[in-house]
N, C-alpha and C positions, 0 to 999 in steps of 0.2 A: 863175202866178196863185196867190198866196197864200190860205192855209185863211181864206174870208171868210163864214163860215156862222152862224146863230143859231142854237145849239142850245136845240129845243122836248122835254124831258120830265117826267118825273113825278116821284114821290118815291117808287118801290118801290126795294128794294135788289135789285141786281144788273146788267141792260143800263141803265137809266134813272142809276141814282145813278152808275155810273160813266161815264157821257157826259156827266152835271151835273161831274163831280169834273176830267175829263181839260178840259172846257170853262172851270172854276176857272182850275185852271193854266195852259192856253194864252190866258189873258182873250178868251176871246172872249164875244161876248154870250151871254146864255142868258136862258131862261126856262120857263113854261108853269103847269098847273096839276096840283094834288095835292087830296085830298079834304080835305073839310071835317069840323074834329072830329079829330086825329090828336093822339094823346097824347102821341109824341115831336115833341120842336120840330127844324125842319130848320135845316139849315145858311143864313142869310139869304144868304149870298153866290148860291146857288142861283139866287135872285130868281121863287120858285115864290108863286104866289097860290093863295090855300086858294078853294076852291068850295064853293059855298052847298049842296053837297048829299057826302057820305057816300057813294056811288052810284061804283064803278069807271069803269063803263059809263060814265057821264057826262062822267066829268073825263079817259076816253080820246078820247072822241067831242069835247069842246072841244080836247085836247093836235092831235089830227089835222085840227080845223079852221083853228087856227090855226100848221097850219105849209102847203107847199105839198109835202110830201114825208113820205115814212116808211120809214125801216128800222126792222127786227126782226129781234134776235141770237138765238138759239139754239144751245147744241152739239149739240144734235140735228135730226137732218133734219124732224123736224114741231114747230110751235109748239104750245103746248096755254096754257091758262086765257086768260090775260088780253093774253099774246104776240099769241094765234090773234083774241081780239076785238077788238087793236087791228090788225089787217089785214082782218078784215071794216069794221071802223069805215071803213079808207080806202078799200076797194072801192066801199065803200057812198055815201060822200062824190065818189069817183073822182078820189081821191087816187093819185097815183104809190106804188108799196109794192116793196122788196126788202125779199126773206126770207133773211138767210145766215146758214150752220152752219157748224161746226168742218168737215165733212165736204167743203166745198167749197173748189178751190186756188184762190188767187188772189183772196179775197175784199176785199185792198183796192185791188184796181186793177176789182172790181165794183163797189165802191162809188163810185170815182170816175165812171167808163166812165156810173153808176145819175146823179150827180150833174149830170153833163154832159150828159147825154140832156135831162132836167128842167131842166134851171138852177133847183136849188134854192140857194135861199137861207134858207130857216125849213127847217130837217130838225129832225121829229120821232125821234125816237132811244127805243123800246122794246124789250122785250125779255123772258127769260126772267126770273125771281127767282134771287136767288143760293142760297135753300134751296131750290126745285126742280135748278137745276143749279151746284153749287159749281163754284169755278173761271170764272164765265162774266167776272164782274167784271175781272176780269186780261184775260181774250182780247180781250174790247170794247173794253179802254183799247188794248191791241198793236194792235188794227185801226184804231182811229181814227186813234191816231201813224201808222201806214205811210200812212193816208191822204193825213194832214196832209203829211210828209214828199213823195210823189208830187206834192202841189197847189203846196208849196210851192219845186218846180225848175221849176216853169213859168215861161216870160217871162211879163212882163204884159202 
């Protein structure tokens, strides 16, 4: 079963831009929204729509409406800022949510095992910033690949 997923995220740098970037490359669809009012312009290939409002909270709570799923990367075992409000956002909606960290083995055959339970197909993709944890951007592109790679030896 070939990697057949929409990736839904945001415009922060770190878990999000680099599930926009790994999504670039393997063309798959993508989308979702970013705030309204940003002073750097994003990348259009992205295909992120600005929101009528400035407001994080906001344009997390649309990113997790409009997927049926959510991970959240972290190299640490707890989320904090805006990681930790977009998994109350999907508890809140009751949304499906994995939380994985560097800490845990095996994290892209959880991700699938997460995918397959749900049959997502819009996955929201959040996560830490890459100036709270450098280095996350690299581990999220490595997980998503291993993902991809696992989905894509399945028969169809």
């Amino acid at each position: 079963m070939p990697f057949k997923i929409v990736i839904i995220s945001g415009s922060q740098s770190g878990a999000e831009r680099a599930a926009l970037d790994w999504s670039v490359k393997h063309e798959l669809p993508r989308g979702g929204w970013c705030p309204g009012g940003l002073t750097e312009p994003l990348d259009p290939a992205y295909k992120l729509k600005e929101a009528a409002t400035e407001k994080m909270l906001e344009v997390i709570d649309a990113n997790v409406r409009d997927s049926e799923a959510t991970i959240v990367f972290t190299l640490g075992p707890k989320a904090a800022g805006f990681a930790q409000k977009a998994g109350a956002a999907a508890r809140k909606q009751k949304k499906p949510i994995l939380h994985v960290h560097r800490g845990i083995l095996g994290v892209s055959e959880k991700i699938v095992a997460f995918l397959d339970k749900y049959y997502v197909r819009r996955l929201h993709v959040t996560g830490s910033t890459e100036a709270d944890e450098p280095g996350l951007s690299v581990w999220v592109t490595s997980e998503l690949e291993k993902s991809k790679v696992i989905l894509d030896r399945r028969p169809e």
